[in-house]
C-alpha positions as CSV (number, residue, x, y, z in Angstrom):
1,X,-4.6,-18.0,28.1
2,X,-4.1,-14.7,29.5
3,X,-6.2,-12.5,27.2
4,X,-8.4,-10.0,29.3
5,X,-12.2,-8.8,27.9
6,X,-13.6,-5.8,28.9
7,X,-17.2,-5.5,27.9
8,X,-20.8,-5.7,28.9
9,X,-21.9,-9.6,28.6
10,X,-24.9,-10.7,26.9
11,X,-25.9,-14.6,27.6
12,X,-22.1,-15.4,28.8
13,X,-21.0,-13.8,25.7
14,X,-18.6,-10.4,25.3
15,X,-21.0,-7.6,23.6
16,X,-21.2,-4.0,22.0
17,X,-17.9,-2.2,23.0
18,X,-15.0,-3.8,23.9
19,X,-11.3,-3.3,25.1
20,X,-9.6,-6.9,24.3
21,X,-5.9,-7.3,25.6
22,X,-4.6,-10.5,23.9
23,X,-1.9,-12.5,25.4
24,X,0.1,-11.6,22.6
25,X,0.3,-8.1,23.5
26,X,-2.1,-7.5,20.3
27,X,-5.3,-5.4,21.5
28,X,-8.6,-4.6,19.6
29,X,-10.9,-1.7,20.5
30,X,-14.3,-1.9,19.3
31,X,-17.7,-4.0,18.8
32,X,-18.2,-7.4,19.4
33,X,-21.0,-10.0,18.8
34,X,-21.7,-13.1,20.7
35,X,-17.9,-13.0,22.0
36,X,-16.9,-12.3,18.5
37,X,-15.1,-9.3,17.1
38,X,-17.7,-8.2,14.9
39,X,-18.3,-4.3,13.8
40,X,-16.4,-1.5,13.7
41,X,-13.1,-1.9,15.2
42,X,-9.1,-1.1,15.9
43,X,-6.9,-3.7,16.0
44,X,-2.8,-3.4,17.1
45,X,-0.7,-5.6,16.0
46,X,1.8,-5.9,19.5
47,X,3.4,-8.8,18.4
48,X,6.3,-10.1,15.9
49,X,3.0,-12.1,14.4
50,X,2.8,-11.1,11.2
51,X,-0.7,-13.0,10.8
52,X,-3.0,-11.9,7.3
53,X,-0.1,-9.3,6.4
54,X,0.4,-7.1,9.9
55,X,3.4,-6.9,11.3
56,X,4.3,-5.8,14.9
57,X,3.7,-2.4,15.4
58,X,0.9,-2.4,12.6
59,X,-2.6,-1.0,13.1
60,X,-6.0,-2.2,11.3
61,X,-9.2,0.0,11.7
62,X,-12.5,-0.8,9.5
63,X,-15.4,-3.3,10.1
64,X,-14.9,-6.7,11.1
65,X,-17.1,-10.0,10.9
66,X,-16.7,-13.3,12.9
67,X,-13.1,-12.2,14.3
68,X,-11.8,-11.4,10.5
69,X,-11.3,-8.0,9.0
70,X,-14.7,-7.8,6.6
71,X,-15.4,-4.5,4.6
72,X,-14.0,-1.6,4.3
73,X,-10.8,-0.4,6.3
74,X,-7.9,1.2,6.8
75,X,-4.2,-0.4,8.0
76,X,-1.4,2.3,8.7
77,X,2.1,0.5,8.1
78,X,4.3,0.3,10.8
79,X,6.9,2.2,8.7
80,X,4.2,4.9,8.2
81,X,2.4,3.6,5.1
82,X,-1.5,3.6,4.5
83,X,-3.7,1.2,2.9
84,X,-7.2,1.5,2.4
85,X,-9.1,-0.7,0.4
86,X,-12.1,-3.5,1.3
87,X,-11.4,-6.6,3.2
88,X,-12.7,-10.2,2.9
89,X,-12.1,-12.8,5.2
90,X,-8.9,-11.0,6.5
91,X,-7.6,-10.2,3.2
92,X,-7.2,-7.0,1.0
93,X,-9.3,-7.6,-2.5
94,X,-9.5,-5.3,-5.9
95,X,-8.8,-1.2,-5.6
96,X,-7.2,0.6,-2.7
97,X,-5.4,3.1,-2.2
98,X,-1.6,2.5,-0.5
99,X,-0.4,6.1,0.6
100,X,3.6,5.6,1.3
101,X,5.4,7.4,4.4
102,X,7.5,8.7,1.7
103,X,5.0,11.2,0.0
104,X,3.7,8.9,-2.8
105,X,0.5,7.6,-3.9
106,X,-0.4,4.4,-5.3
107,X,-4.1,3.9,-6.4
108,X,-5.2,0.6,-8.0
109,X,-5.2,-3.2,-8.0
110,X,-3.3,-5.2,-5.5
111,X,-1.8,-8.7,-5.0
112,X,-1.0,-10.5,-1.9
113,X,2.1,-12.0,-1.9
114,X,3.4,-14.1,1.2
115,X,1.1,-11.6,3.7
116,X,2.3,-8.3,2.0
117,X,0.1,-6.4,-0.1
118,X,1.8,-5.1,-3.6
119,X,0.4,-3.1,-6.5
120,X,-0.5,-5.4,-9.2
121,X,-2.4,-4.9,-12.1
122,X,-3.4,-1.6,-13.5
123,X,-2.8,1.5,-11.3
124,X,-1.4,4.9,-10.9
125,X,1.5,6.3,-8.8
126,X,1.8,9.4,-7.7
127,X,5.5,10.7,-6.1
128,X,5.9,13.4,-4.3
129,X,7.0,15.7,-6.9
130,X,3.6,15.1,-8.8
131,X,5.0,13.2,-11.4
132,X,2.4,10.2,-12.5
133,X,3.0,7.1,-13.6
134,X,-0.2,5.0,-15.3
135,X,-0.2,1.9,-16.2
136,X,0.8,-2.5,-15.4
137,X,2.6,-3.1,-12.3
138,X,3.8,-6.7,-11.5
139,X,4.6,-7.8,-7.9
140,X,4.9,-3.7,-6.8
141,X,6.8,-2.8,-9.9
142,X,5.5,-0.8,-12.7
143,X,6.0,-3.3,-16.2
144,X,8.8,-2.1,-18.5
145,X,6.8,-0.3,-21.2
146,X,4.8,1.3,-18.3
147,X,8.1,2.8,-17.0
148,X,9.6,3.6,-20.3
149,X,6.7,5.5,-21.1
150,X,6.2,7.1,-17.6
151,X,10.0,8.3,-17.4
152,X,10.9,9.3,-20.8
153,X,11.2,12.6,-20.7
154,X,9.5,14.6,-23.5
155,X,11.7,18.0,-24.0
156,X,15.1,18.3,-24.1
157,X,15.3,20.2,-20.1
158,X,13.3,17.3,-18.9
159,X,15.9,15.0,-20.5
160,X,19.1,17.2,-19.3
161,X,17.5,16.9,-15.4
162,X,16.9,13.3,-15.9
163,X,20.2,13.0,-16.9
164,X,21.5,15.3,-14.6
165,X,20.5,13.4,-11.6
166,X,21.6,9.6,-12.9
167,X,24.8,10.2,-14.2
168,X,25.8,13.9,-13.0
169,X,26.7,17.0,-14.6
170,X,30.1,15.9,-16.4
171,X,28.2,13.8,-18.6
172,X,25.1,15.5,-19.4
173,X,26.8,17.7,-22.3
174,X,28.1,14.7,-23.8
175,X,25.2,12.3,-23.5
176,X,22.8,15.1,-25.0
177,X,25.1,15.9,-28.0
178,X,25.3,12.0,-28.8
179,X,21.6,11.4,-28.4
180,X,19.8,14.7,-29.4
181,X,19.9,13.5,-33.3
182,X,18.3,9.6,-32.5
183,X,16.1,10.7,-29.6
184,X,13.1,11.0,-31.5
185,X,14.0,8.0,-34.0
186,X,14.8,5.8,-30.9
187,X,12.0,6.7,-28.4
188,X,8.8,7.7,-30.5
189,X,7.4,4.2,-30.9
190,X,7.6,3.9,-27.0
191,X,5.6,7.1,-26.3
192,X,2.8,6.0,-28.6
């Protein structure tokens, strides 16, 4: 089928290091066991697969057992995201950590969805500006409460840079004078 193994051989079996070139164009560089990827191992995604949530380009490094990702590991993101976490059966379960090309920081529960690994669950982001957000996230979104309370901002020169940057200087002088009176009445149940 094309794929090429080299590695010492045990009772016509591939074992202990290995360099794997897959027809695919996928390789895997580490342990084996009775002709199985088994171990500690790398694994690049080559191809437009997209099999257990990789995509071309991706790359999968932890422990493996029976061919399938099995323990702890890490996959770095094509697009320069992180994941780290613990593997069964090929699949991401409970906390890990998803550390975004961007500068940001998720750490939490997770949901697969289609192949793609989401926050889901309870969990924190971090940006890059340090600001945290705690709390639900649903399908990679934090829940509306869990944003409400995350963003609002708590002194009036947070609240002029918030609104500074969504609706521009013009209209921060305005939208302060109309909200400074309510802002307390209409927010503090949210902040509780």
């Amino acid at each position: 089928d094309g794929t090429k193994i080299s590695s010492d051989f045990k009772d016509g079996n591939a074992c202990g290091e290995a360099v794997i070139n897959l027809a695919s164009g996928d390789i895997y560089e580490g342990e084996l066991k009775d002709g199985m990827i088994h171990g500690t191992g790398k694994y690049y995604y080559k191809s437009s697969g997209g099999e257990k949530g990789h995509l071309k380009g991706d790359v999968y490094h932890g422990k493996w057992e029976n061919g399938e990702a099995h323990g702890p590991g890490r996959q770095l993101k094509a697009n320069g995201d992180e994941l780290f976490g613990t593997w069964v059966h090929g699949d991401m379960v409970g906390q890990g950590t998803l550390k975004y090309a961007h500068g940001g920081i998720y750490t939490g529960q997770f949901i697969n969805v289609n192949d793609h690994m989401f926050p889901h669950g309870t969990g924190q982001m971090t940006l890059p500006d340090g600001s945290q957000y705690t709390g639900d996230w649903h399908k990679g979104k934090p829940t509306w409460l869990t944003w409400v309370k995350s963003f609002f901002p708590k002194t009036d020169t947070e609240l002029k840079r918030v609104l500074q940057v969504e609706f521009g200087e013009e209209m921060v002088a305005d939208v302060v004078t109309k909200l400074a009176a309510n802002r307390v009445v209409l927010f503090q149940d949210l902040r509780a």
